[in-house]
C-alpha positions as CSV (number, residue, x, y, z in Angstrom):
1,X,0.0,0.0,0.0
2,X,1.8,3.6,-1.0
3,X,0.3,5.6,2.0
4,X,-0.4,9.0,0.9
5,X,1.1,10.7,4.7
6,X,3.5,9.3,6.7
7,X,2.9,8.2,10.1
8,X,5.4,11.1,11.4
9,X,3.2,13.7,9.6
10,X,-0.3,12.4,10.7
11,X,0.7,12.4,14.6
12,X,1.9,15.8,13.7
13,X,-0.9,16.9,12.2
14,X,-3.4,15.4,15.1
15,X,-1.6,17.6,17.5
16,X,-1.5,20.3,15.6
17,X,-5.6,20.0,14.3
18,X,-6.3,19.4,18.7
19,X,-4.5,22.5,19.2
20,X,-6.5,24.5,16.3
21,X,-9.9,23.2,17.5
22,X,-9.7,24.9,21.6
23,X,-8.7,28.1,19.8
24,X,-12.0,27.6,17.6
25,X,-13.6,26.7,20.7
26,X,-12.8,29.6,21.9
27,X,-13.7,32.0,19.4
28,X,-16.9,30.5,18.8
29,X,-18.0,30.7,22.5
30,X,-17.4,35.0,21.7
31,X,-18.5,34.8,18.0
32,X,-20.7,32.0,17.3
33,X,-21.4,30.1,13.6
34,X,-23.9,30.8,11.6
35,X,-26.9,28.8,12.4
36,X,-27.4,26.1,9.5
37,X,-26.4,22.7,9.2
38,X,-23.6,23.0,6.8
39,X,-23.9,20.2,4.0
40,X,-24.3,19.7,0.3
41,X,-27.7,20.5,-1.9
42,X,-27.7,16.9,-1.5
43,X,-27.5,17.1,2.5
44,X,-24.1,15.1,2.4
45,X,-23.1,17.0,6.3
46,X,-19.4,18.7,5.6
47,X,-17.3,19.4,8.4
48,X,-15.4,22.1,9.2
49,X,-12.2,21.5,8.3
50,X,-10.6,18.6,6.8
51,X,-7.0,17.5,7.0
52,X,-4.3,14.7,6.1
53,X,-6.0,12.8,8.7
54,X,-8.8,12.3,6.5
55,X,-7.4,10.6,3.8
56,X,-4.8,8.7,6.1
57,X,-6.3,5.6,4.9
58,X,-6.0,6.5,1.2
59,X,-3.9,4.2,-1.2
60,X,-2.0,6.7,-3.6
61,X,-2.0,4.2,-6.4
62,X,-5.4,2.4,-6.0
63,X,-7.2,5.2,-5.2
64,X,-5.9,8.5,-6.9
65,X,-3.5,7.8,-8.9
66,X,-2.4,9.2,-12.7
67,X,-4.2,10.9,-15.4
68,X,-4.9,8.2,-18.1
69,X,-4.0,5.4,-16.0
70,X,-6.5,2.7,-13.7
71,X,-8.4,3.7,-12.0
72,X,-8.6,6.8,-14.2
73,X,-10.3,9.2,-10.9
74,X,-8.0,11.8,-11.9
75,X,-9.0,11.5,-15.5
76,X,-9.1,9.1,-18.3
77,X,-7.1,10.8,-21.5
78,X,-2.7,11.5,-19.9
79,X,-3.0,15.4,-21.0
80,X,-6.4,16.2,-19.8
81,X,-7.3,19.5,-21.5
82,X,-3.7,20.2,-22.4
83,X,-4.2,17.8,-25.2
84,X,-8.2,18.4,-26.1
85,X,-10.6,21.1,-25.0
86,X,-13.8,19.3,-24.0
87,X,-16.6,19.1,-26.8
88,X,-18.3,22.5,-26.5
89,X,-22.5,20.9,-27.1
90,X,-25.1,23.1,-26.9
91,X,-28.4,21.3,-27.0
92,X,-30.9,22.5,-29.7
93,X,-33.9,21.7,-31.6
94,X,-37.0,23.6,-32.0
95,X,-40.5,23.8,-35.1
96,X,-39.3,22.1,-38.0
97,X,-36.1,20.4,-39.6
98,X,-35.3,23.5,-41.3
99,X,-35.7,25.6,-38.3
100,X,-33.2,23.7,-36.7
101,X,-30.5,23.5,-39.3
102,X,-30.6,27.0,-39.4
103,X,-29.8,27.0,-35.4
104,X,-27.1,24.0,-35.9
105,X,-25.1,26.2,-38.2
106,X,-25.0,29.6,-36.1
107,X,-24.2,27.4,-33.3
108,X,-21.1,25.8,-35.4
109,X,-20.2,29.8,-36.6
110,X,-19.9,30.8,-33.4
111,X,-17.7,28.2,-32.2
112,X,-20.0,24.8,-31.4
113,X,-17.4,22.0,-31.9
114,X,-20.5,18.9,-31.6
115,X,-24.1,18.7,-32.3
116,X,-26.6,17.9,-30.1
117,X,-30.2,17.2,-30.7
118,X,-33.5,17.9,-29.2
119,X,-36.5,16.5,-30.2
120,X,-40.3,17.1,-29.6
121,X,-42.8,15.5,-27.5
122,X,-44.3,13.0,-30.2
123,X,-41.2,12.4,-32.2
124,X,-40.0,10.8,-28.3
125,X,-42.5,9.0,-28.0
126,X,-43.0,7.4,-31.2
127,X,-45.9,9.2,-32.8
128,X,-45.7,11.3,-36.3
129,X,-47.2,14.8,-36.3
130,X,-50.2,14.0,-37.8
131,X,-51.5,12.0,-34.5
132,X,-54.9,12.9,-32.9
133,X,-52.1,12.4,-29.8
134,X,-49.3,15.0,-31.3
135,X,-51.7,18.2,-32.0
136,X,-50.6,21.2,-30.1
137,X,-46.9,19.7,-29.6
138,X,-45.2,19.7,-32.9
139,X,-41.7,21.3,-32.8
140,X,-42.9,23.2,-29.1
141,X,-39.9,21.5,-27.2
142,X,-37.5,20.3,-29.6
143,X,-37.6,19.7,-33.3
144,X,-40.6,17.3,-35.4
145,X,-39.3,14.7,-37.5
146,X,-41.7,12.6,-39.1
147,X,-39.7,11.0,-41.8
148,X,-35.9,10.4,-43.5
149,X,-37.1,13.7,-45.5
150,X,-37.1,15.7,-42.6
151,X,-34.0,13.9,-41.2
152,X,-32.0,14.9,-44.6
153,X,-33.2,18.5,-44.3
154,X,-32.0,18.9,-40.6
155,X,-28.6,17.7,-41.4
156,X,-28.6,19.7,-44.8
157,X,-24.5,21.0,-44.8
158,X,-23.5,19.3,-41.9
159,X,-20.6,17.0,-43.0
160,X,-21.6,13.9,-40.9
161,X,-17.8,12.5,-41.5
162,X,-16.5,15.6,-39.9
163,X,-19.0,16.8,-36.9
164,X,-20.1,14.5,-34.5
165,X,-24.0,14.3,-33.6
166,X,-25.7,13.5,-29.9
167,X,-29.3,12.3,-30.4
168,X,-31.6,12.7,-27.0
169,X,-34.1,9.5,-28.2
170,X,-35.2,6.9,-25.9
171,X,-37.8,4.6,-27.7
172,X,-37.8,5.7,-30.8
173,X,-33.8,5.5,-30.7
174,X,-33.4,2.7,-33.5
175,X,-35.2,4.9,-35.7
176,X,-33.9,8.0,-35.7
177,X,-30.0,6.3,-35.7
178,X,-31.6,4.7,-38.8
179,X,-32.5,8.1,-40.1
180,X,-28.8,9.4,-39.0
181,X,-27.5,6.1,-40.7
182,X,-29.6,6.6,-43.9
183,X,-28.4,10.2,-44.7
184,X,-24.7,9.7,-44.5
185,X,-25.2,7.2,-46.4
186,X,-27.2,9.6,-49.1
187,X,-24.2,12.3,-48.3
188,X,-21.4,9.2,-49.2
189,X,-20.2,8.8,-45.7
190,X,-18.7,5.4,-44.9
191,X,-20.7,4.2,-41.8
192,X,-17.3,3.1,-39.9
193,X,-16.6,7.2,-40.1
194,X,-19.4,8.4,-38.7
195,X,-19.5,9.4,-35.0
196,X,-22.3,10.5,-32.3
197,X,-24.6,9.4,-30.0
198,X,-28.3,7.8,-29.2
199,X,-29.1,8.2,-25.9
200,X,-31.0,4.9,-26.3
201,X,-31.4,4.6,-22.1
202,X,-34.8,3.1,-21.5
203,X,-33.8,2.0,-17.9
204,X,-33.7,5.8,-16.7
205,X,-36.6,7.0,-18.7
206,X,-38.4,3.5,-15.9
207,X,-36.6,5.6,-13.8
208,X,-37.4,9.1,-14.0
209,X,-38.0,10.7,-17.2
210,X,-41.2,8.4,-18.4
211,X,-41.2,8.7,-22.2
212,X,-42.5,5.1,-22.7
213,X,-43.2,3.3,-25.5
214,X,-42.3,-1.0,-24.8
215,X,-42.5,-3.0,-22.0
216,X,-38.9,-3.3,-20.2
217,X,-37.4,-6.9,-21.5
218,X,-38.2,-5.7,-25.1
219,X,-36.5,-2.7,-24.7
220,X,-33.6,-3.7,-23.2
221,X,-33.7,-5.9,-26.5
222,X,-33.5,-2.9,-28.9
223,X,-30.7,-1.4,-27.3
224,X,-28.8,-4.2,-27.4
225,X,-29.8,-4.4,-31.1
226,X,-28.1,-1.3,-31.6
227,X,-25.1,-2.1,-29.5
228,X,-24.7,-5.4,-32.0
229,X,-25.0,-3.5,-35.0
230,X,-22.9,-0.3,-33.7
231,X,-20.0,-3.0,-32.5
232,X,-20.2,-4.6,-36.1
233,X,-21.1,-1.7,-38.6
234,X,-20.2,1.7,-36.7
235,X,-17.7,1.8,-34.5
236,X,-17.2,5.2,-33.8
237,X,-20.7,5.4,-32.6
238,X,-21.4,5.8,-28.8
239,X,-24.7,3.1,-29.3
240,X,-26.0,4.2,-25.7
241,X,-25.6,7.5,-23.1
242,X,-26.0,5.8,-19.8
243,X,-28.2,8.6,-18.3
244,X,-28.0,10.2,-14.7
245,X,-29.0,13.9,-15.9
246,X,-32.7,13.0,-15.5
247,X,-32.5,10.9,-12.3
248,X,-31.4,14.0,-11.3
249,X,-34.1,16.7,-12.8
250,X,-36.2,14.0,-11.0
251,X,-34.7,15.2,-7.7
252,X,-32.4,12.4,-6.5
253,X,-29.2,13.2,-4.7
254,X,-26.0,12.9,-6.0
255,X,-25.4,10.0,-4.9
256,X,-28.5,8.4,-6.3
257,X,-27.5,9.3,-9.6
258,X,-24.4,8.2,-9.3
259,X,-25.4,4.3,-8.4
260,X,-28.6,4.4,-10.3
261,X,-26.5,5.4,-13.3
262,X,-23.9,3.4,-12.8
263,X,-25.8,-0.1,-11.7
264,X,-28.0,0.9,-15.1
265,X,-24.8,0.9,-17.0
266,X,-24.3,-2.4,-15.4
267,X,-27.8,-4.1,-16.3
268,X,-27.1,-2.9,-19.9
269,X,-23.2,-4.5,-20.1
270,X,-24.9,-7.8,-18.7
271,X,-27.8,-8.2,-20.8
272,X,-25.6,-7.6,-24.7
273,X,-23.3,-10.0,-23.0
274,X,-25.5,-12.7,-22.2
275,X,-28.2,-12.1,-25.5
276,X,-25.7,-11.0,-27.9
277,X,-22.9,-13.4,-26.7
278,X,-20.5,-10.1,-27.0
279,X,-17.4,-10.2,-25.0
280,X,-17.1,-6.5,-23.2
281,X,-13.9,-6.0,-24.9
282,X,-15.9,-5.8,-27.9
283,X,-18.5,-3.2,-27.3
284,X,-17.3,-1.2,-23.6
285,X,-14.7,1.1,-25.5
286,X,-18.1,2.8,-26.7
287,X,-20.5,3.0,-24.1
288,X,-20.8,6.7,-22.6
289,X,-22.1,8.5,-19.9
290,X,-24.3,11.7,-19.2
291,X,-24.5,13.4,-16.1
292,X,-26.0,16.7,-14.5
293,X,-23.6,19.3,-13.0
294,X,-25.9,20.9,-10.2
295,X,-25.2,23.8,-8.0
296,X,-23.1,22.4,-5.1
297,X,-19.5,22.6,-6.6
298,X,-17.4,20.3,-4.9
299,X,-20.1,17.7,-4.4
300,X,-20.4,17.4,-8.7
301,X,-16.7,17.7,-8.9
302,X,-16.5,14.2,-6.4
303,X,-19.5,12.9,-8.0
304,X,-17.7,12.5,-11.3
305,X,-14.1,11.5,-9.6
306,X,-16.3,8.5,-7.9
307,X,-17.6,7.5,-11.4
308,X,-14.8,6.7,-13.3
309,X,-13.3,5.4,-10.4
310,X,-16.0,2.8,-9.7
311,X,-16.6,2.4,-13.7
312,X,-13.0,1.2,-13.7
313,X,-13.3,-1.1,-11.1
314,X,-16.5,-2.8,-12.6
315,X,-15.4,-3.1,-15.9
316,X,-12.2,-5.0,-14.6
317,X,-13.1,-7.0,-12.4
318,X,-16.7,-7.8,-12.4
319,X,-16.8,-8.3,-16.4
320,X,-13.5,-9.3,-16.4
321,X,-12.8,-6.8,-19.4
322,X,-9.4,-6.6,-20.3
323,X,-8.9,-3.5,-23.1
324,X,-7.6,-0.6,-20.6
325,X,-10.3,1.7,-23.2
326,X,-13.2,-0.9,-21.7
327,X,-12.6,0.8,-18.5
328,X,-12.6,4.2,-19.8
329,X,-15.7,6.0,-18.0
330,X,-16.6,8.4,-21.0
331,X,-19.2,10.9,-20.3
332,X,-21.2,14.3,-21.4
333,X,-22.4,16.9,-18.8
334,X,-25.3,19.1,-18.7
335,X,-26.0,22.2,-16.2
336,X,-29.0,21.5,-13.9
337,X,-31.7,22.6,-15.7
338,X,-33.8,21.9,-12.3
339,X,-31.8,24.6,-10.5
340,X,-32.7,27.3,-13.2
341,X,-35.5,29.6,-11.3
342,X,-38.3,31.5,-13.0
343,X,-37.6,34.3,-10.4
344,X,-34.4,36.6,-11.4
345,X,-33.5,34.7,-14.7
346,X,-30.3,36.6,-14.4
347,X,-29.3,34.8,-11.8
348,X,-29.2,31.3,-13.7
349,X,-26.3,33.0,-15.8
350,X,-24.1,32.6,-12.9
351,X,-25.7,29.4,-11.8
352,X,-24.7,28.2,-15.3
353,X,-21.3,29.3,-14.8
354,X,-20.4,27.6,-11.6
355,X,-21.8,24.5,-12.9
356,X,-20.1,24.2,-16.4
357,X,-16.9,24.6,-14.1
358,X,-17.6,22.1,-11.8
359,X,-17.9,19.7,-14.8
360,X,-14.4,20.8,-16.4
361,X,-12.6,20.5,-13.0
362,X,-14.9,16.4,-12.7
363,X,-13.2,15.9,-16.2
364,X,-16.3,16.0,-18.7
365,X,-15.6,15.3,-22.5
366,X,-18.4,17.2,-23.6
367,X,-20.5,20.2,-22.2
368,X,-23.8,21.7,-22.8
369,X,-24.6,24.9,-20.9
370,X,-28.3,25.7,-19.8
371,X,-29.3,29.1,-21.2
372,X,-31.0,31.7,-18.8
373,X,-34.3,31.5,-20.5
374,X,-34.7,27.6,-20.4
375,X,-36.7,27.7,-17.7
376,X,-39.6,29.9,-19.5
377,X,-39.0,28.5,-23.0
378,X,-36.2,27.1,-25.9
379,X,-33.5,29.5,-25.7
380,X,-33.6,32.6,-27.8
381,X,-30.0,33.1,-30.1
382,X,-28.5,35.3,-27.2
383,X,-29.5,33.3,-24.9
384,X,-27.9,30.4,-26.1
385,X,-24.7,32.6,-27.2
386,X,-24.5,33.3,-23.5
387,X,-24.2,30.0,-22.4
388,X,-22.1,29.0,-25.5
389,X,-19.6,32.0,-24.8
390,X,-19.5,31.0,-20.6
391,X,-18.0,27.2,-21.7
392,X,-15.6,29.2,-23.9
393,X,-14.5,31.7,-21.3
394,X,-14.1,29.1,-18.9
395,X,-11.9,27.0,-21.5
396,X,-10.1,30.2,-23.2
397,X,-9.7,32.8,-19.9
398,X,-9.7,31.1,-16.6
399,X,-6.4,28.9,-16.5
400,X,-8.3,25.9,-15.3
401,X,-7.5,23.2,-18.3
402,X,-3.9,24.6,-18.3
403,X,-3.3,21.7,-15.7
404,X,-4.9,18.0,-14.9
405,X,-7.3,17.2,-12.1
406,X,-6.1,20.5,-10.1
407,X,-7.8,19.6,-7.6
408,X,-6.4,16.0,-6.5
409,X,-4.7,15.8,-3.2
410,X,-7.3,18.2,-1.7
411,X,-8.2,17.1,1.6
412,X,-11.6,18.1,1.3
413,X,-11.6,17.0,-2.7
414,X,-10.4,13.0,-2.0
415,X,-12.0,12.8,1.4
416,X,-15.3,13.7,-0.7
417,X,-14.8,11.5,-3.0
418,X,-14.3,8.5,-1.0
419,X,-17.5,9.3,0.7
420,X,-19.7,8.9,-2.1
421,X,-18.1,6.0,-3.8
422,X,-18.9,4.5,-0.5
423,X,-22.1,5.3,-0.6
424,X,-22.7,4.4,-4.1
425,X,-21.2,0.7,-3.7
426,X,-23.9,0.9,-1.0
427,X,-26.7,1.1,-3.2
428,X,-25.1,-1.1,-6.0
429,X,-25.1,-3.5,-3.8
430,X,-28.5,-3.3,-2.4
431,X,-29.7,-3.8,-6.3
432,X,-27.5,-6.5,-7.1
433,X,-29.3,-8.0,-4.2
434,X,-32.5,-7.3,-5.3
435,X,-31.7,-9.5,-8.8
436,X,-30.2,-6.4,-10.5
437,X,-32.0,-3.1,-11.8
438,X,-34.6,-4.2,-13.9
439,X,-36.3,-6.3,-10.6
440,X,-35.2,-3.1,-8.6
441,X,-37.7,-1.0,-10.9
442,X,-40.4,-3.7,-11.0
443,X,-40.0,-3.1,-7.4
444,X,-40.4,0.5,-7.5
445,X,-37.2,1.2,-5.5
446,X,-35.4,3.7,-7.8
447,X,-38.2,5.4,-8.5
448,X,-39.0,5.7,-4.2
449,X,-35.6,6.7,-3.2
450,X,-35.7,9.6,-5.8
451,X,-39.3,10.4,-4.5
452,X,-38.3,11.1,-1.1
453,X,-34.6,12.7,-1.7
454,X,-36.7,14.9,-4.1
455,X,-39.2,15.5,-1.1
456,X,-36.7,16.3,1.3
457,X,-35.1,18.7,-0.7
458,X,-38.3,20.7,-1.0
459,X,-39.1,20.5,2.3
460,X,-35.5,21.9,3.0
461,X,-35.7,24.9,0.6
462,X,-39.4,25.7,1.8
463,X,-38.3,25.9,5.5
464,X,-35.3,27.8,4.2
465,X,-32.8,25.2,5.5
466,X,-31.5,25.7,2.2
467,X,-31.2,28.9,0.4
468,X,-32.4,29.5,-3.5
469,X,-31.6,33.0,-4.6
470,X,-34.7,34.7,-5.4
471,X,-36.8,32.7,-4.2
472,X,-36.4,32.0,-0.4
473,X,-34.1,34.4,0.4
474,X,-32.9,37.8,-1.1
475,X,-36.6,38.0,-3.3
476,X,-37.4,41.0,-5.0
477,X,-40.7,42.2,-5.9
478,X,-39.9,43.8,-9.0
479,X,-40.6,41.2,-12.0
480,X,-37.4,41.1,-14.9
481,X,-39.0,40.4,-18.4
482,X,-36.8,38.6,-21.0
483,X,-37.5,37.8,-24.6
484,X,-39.5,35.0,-25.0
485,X,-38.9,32.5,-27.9
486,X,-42.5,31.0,-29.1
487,X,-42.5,28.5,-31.8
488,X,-45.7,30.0,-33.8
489,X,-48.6,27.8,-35.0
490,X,-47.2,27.8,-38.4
491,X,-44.5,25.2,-37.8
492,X,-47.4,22.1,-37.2
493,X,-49.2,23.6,-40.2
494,X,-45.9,23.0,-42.5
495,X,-44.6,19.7,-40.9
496,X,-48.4,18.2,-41.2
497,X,-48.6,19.5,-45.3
498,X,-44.8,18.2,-45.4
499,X,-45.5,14.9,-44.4
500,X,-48.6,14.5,-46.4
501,X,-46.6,15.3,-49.4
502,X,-44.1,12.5,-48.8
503,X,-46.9,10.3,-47.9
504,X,-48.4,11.2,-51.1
505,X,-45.6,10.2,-53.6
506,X,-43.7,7.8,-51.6
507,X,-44.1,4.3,-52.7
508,X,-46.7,2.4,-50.5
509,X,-45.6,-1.3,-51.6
510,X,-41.9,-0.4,-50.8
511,X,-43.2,0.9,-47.4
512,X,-44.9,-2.4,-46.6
513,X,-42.4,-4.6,-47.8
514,X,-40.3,-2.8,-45.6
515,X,-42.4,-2.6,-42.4
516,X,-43.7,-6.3,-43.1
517,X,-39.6,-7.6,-43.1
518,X,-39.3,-5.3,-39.7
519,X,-42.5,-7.3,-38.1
520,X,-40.8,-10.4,-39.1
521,X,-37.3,-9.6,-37.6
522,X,-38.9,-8.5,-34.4
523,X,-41.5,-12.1,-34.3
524,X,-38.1,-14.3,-35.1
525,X,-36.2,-12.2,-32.3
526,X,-33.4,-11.0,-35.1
527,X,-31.7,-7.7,-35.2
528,X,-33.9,-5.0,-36.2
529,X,-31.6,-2.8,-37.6
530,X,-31.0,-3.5,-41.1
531,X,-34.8,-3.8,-41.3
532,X,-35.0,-0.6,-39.2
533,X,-32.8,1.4,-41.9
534,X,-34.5,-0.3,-45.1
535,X,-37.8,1.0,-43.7
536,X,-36.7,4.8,-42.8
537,X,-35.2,4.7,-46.5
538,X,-38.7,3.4,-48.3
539,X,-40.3,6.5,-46.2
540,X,-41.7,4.6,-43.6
541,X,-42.4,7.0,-40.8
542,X,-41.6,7.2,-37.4
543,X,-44.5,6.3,-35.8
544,X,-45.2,3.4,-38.5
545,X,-42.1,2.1,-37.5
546,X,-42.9,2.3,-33.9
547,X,-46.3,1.0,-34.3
548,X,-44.8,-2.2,-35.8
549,X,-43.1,-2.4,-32.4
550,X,-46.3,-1.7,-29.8
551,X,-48.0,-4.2,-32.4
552,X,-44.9,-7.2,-31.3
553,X,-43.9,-6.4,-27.9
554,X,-46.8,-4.4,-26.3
555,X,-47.0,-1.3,-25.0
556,X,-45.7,-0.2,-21.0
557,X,-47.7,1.7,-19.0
558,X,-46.0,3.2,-15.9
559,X,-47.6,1.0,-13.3
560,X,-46.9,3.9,-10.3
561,X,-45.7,3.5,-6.7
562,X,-46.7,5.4,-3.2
């Protein structure tokens, strides 16, 4: 064991830290502390001070270690930042195809280096716009794609060789990678150079998001569809984004997203191994992360030390993987949306800020930063040139990727991050006693834990134990106004006569050929992606595709727990 103090120094230290506390004592018997319990958003308890003693039991080597090397806590690429600035990836989507594209390619003008796309309500879901279920939501919180037509619009100029693509799609994720698939394809692009990423986590939308579509087992069978084909046909492609950003909107701790995301990660390594008969070797290099950077600095910063830490450790020992890359934790951050407040909008410039660093100095990949107005609406262009410009500042002005993991060897920093891969193990445990993460939903014990922590929380900011700007404390009775960005009627008018007209001239035998082959694949348990991608190319729609799937599998409905 390399001992990170020597014995010497830590008996030093002890009498030195006994000496230190009865002049605190003392002091705080003239001039108290404030009155608060002093802990994380999370209500992790910190104490006052924290010193080599705290970390006395620390391995150097196991536990911290080097940049680039196992177990990776300090980073997973030797340069850090030094040898790549993180991907700068602002989320967008919004109306139609075209409205988008347009937004894609101010965002790559003023300095975007990765795409990253939103989509509306029924596109998630699985439903085209012209469903009795879709009116009122086409393009109103991301953008409408019905068919490949509107798929080849949206990536009209973008060379899909060059720019990588994230795709936030959960069960419609086969078909929209299809789409993706389909137009590099049209634009000559060799599918082994294409690179991006479905989000393709159905285990967190069980979780906490809820855009549903197929029961869980068949689900879990798509994704490893596309974790098959992706291995075999695209490998640059990240064929799932293990997802802890919305266990996290939901209102779990830190903590909780951390295991929940991690155990998920876990379920979905198992179940390609045992279905596919895939060794991790072959398919862990691509798997990636997503995680939400919320308001309490150092707790995120930990959060994401833990991760790759305990990543590491599963992927080598409990799946026996043996590619140092298979142990790589790779992962995308986003700023909290759920800590953006309708009161003072200003303020969530600076809440952005704070977060977006806490996510350079956990050592994110990628980045999106919230924009001011994302609590009210889609972000308007300044908006979102705000929060493009804040990652920038941070990577361009500050100093802080001039040097890797600057924070390691803080007392408070590695103590920190102990804790909560402690308490994470905790939980990972408590599911893999359960049967694993699937039985733990069944079970309705995600879902609980991130009910109460999320309950808690409120309780805490309503009773002022924890402070909100704006709204619990410093509140101002004077109202700021900020443009609004409102997607007009017009955009469901044009995407409905857009996808009558492909409807109109496509050809209907080609489109059930295609979606008959699909219903076949899915009855004889093949892979549905080559029938996926024929069918998207024949115009088959979304939602036709989809429907071929609720007709197969069945459709979930969320039984709910209290």
């Amino acid at each position: 064991m390399l001992k990170y103090f020597a014995e010497e120094l830590l008996n030093k230290c002890s009498s030195l830290r006994k000496k230190w506390e009865d002049e605190v004592k003392k002091l705080i018997a003239k001039r108290p502390e404030r009155k608060e319990r002093f802990s994380t958003v999370s209500d992790h308890e910190i104490k006052r001070l924290y010193t080599p003693e705290d970390i006395k039991d620390l391995d150097f080597e196991k536990d911290i270690g080097f940049p680039g090397q196992y177990p990776y806590t300090r980073g997973i690429h030797h340069t850090g930042y030094r040898g790549r600035i993180w991907t700068y990836r602002m989320f967008s989507g919004l109306g139609t195809a075209k409205d988008t594209n347009e937004r894609w390619h101010l965002l790559l003008k003023e300095g975007q280096t990765g795409l990253s796309t939103a989509f509306d309500f029924p596109t998630l879901m699985g439903y085209d716009s012209d469903s009795p279920r879709s009116a009122g939501e086409v393009g109103k919180c991301g953008v409408a794609i019905d068919t490949l037509e509107d798929f080849l619009v949206l990536v009209d100029g973008i060379p899909l060789g060059e720019v990588t693509t994230s795709m936030t799609i959960n069960p419609p994720a086969t078909v929209m990678w299809s789409m993706y698939i389909a137009c590099a394809k049209k634009q000559g692009v060799p599918l082994d150079k294409i690179g991006g990423t479905i989000q393709n986590d159905m285990l967190k939308e069980f979780i906490a998001q809820k855009t549903f579509m197929l029961p869980p087992e068949p689900s879990m069978k798509l994704i490893s569809d596309t974790i098959e084909f992706g291995t075999k046909y695209v490998p640059k492609w990240n064929t799932i984004s293990i997802s802890g950003y919305h266990i996290r909107e939901a209102g779990s701790t830190a903590v909780q997203e951390l295991a929940f995301t991690l155990r998920d990660g876990m379920e979905y390594v198992e179940h390609a191994m045992k279905t596919k008969k895939l060794d991790p070797d072959e398919f862990a290099p691509r798997l990636s992360f997503f995680f939400n950077s919320h308001i309490d600095f150092f707790e995120e910063i930990c959060k994401m030390r833990a991760a790759r830490k305990i990543w590491a450790h599963v992927m080598r020992y409990r799946y026996k993987a043996k590619n140092p890359r298979s142990w790589w934790m790779r992962f995308h951050t986003q700023t909290a949306g759920c800590s953006l407040t309708a009161q003072q909008p200003y303020n969530n410039v600076v809440r952005t800020a704070v977060e977006a660093l806490a996510a350079v100095l956990g050592g994110t990949q990628s980045l999106h930063t919230n924009s001011l107005d994302e609590v009210y609406c889609l972000p308007t262009e300044h908006a979102v040139q705000i929060a493009l410009r804040t990652q920038q500042i941070i990577a361009e002005e500050t100093g802080v990727a001039n040097t890797i993991d600057p924070l390691a060897g803080s007392y408070f920093v590695e103590k920190l991050t102990k804790e909560m891969e402690e308490a994470a193990w905790e939980y990972i445990e408590k599911i893999d006693n359960m049967g694993g993460m699937l039985a733990a939903i069944e079970q309705g014990y995600p879902q609980m834990e991130i009910a109460n922590a999320a309950y808690k929380f409120q309780q805490q900011v309503e009773n002022g134990e924890k402070v909100v700007v704006g709204v619990n404390k410093y509140v101002t009775e004077e109202l700021q106004e900020i443009p609004i960005l409102e997607i007009d009627e017009r955009v469901e008018k044009e995407q409905l006569k857009r996808l009558e007209e492909v409807k109109r001239r496509r050809d209907d035998k080609a489109v059930k050929k295609a979606l008959d082959n699909l219903r076949n694949a899915c009855k004889k348990d093949e892979n549905v992606m080559p029938y996926c991608i024929e069918a998207v190319e024949a115009l088959a729609t979304e939602q036709e595709i989809c429907d071929v799937y609720r007709e197969v599998y069945g459709v979930y409905r969320d039984p709910g727990f209290f």
